[in-house]
C-alpha positions in Angstrom: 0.0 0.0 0.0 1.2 3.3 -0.8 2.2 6.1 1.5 -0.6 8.5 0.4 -3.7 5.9 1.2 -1.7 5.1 4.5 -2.0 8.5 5.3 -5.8 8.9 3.8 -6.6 5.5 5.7 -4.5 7.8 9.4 -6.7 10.8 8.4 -10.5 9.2 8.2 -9.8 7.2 10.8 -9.2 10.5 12.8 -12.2 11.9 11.0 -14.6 8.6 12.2 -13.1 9.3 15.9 -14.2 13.5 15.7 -17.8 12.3 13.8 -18.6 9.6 16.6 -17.2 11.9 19.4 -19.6 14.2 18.0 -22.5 11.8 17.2 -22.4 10.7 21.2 -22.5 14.4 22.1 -25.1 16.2 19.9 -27.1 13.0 18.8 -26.7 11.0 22.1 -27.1 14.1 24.6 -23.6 13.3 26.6 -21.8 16.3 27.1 -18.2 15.7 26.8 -15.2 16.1 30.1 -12.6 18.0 29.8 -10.3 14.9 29.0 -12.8 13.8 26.3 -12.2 17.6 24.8 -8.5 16.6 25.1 -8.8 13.3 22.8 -10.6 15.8 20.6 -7.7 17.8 19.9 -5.4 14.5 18.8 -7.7 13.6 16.5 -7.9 17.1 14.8 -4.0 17.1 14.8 -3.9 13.9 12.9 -6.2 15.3 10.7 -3.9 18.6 9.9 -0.7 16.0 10.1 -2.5 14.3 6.8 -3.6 17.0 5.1 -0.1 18.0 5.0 1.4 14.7 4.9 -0.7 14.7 1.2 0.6 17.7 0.5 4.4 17.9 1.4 6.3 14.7 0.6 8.5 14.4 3.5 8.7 11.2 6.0 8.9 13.3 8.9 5.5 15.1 8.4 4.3 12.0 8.7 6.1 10.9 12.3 3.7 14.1 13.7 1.0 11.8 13.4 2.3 9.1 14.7 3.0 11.2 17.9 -0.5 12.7 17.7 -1.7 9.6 18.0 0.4 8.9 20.7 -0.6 11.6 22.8 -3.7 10.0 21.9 -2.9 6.7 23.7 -1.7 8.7 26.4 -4.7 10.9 27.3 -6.9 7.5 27.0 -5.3 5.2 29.3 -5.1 7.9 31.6 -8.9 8.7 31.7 -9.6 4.5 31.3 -7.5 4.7 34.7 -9.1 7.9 36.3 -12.4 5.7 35.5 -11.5 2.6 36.8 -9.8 4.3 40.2 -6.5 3.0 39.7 -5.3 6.5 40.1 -6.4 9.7 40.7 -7.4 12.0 37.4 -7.6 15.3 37.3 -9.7 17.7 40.0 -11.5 20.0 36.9 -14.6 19.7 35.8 -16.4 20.8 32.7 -19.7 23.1 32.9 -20.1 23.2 28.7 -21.9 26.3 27.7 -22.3 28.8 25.0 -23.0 31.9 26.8 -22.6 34.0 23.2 -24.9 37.2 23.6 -26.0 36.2 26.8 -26.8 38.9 29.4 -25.2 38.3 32.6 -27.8 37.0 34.6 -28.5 34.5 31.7 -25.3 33.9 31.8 -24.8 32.9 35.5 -27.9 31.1 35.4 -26.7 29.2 32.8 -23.9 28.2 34.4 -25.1 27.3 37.4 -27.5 24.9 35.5 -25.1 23.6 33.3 -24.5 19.9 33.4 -21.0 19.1 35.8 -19.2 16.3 34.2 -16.5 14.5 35.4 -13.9 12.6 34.1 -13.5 9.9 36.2 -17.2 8.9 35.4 -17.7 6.2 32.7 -20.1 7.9 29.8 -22.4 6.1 29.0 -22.9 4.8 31.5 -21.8 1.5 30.4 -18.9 -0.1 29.0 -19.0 -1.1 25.5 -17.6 -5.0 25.7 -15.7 -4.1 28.4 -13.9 -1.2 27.5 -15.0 2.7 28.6 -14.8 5.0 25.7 -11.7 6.6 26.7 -10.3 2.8 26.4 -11.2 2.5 23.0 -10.2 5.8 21.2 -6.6 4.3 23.4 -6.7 1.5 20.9 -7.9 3.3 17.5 -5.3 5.6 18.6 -2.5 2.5 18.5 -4.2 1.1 15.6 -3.6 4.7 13.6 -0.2 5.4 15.3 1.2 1.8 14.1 -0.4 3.4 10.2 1.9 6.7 10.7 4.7 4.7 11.3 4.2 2.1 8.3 3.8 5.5 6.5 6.5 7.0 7.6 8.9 4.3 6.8 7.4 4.1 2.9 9.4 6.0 0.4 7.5 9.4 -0.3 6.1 9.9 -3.4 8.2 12.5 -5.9 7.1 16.9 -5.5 4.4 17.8 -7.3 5.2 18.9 -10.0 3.5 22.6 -10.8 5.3 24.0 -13.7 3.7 24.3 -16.8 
């Protein structure tokens, strides 16, 4: 397989990740924690990391993936953990709220009704075959970083060529 659909196959798989993320939120009512914002950012990372990767043909752009995705891993097992009280996570929690045009009153009253949600809780409030969510955006995470690598190791394709 070529470098290019490695690196398409790195980017959509980043892409599913965001649209289900989003999907649980929007569609599904559960309103993320600030971790689950976190694994947010990895994703949309690996999604700039291809665009480029597509566009420049140097290995190295794509090793950022790979470490996007590793940071990925990272942030995952550390919430699975937080969730399954093997350690501590972290003492923040998320009131999510657009306060936009919002007078102040509005405002505060918005807050103070907005829904707390903490990271150490497992959402939903399930596990999915035995894993939390944070578990299993760990493993796509592996799963894509082990795709950046095989990329990164393939011989780039020649510039593009834009004289004409």
């Amino acid at each position: 397989m070529t470098r290019d659909r490695l690196v398409l196959i790195a980017g959509l798989g980043s892409v599913a990740a965001l649209l289900v993320a989003l999907g649980f939120e929007y569609i599904g009512g559960l309103a993320p924690c600030e971790l689950c914002m976190t694994q947010r950012w990895e994703h949309g990372a690996g999604i700039v990391v291809a665009v480029a990767a597509l566009i420049l043909p140097w290995r190295s752009v794509s090793w950022l993936g790979a470490l996007a995705m590793l940071a990925g891993i990272v942030t995952g097992v550390y919430q699975w953990g937080t969730q399954m009280k093997w350690w501590e996570g972290l003492t923040e929690c998320t009131a999510t709220q657009n306060f936009g045009a919002m007078s102040s009153k509005d405002a505060l009253n918005a807050l103070m009704n907005a829904p707390i949600v903490r990271c150490d809780a497992i959402h939903p409030p399930f596990p999915i075959l035995g894993l939390t969510m944070p578990a299993w955006n760990a493993v796509l995470c592996f799963v894509l970083m082990l795709i950046w690598i095989v990329a990164a190791r393939r011989k780039p394709r020649p510039p593009l060529d834009f004289k004409a």
